[in-house]
N, C-alpha and C positions, 0 to 999 in steps of 0.2 A: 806627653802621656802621663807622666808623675803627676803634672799639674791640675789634670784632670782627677786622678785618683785621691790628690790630696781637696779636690773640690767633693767628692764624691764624701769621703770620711767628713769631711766640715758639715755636710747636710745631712746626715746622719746621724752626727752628735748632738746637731740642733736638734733635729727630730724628735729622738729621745730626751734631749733636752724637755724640751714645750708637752710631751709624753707626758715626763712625770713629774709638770708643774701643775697640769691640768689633774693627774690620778690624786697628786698629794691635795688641789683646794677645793675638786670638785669628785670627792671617791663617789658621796652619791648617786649620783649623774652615771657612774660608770659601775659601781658596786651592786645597783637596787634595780631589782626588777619588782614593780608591782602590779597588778592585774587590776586594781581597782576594784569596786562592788561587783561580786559575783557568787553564785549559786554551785555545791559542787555535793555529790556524794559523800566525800570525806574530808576531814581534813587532817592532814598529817603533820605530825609537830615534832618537830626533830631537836635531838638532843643540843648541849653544849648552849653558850654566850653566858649568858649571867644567870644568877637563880630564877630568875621570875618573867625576864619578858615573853617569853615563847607560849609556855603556858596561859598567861595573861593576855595575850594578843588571841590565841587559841578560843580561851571564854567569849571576850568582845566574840568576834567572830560567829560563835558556836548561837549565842543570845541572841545574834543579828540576822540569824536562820543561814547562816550560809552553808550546812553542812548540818546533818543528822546523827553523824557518826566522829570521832574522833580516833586516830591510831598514834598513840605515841613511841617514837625509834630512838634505838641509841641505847646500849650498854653502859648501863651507870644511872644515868640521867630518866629512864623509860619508867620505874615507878617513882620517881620523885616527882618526877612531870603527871602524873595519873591523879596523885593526890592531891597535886596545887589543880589540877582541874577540879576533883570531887569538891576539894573544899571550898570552892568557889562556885558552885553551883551545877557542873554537868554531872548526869547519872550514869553512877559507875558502871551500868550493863550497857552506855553505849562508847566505851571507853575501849581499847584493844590495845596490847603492847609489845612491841617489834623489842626485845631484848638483847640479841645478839650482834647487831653492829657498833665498829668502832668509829666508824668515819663517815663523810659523806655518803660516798661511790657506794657503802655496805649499807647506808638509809635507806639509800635508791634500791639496790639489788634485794634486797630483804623486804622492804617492804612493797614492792612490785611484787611480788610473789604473793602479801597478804590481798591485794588489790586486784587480782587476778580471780585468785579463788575467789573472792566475792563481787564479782564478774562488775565491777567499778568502773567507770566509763568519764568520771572524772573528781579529778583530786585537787585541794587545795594546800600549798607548802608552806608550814608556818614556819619562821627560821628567823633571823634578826635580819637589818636592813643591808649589812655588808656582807653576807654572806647567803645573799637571795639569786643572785645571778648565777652562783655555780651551782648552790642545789637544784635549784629551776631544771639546770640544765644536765643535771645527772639523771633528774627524774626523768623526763621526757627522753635522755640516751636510753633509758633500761626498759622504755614502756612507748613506745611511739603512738601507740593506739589510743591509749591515755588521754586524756585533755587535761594535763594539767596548768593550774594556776600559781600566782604566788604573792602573799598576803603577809609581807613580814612586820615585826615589832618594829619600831623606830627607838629604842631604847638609848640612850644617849649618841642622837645623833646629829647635838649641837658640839659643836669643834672644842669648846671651851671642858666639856666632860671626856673629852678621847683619852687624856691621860688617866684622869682621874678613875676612868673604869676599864681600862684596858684595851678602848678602843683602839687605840693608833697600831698598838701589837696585832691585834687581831686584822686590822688592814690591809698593814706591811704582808700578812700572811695570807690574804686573801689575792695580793697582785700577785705572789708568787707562785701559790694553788691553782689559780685561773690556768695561765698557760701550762704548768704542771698536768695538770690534768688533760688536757686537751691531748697534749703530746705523748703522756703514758697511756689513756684513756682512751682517746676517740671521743670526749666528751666536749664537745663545741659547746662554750660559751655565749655568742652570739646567733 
């Protein structure tokens, strides 16, 4: 019976072994959800990653007619992100700005609220590449009716820049947020 139990822990440590050889070469693969070319009502650009991608990906996007409207979320980040949009080409009366959240989960909940009253049928989630898969999945927790998508920057998402811009940090705290959330949330990741 022991010998069973210690067969049992051996296969489990592989497990998580090969887990987190795959998370650590291949986080893309496991981090990025993206929707590819598509059409939406809004697109919501949520705060935090670096100064420029979110808003930047947000333009392309907005140029490429995917969305008519823009909502930018996040306390702190909400009018800094408004003006890297104006200044870059969209018009500020199609611009709206979700100011009060600090986090994720409070992107989602706060801004499902603006997407409601203006009776929004589907949303586009701009966010960086490693941090698409749990937004994705807060929005669609707080709004099922929703259809939303998800369209992130790829802003250093060659391996050789993780250090250099903080990717690797931001990673490490993305595999821990994932289940995090699920567990305190209800917010399924997959």
């Amino acid at each position: 019976m022991r010998r069973l139990w210690l067969k049992i822990l051996l296969a489990v440590v592989v497990l998580f072994a090969v887990l987190g050889l795959l998370a650590w070469f291949f986080p893309d693969k496991i981090l990025t959800v993206d929707s590819g070319p598509v059409k939406a009502d809004v697109l919501v650009v949520l705060g935090g990653g670096g100064s420029h991608e979110r808003p930047q990906r947000a333009v392309e996007l907005f140029k490429e007619g995917a969305a008519r409207l823009v909502i930018c979320s996040g306390k702190g980040d909400c009018a800094a992100n408004a003006q890297r949009l104006i200044s870059m080409g969209v018009p500020a009366g199609l611009i709206e700005e979700e100011d009060k959240s600090s986090n994720t989960l409070q992107n989602a909940q706060f801004t499902v609220v603006m997407l409601r009253a203006q009776h929004v049928r589907s949303a586009i989630i701009v966010t960086s590449w490693y941090h698409s898969r749990r937004a994705l999945a807060c929005f669609r927790h707080f709004a099922p009716e929703i259809k939303f998508y998800s369209r992130p920057a790829y802003f250093a998402l060659a391996r050789k820049d993780w250090k250099r811009e903080g990717i690797s940090r931001l990673m490490r705290a993305e595999y821990l947020k994932l289940p995090g959330y699920w567990i305190r949330y209800g917010v399924n990741p997959f």
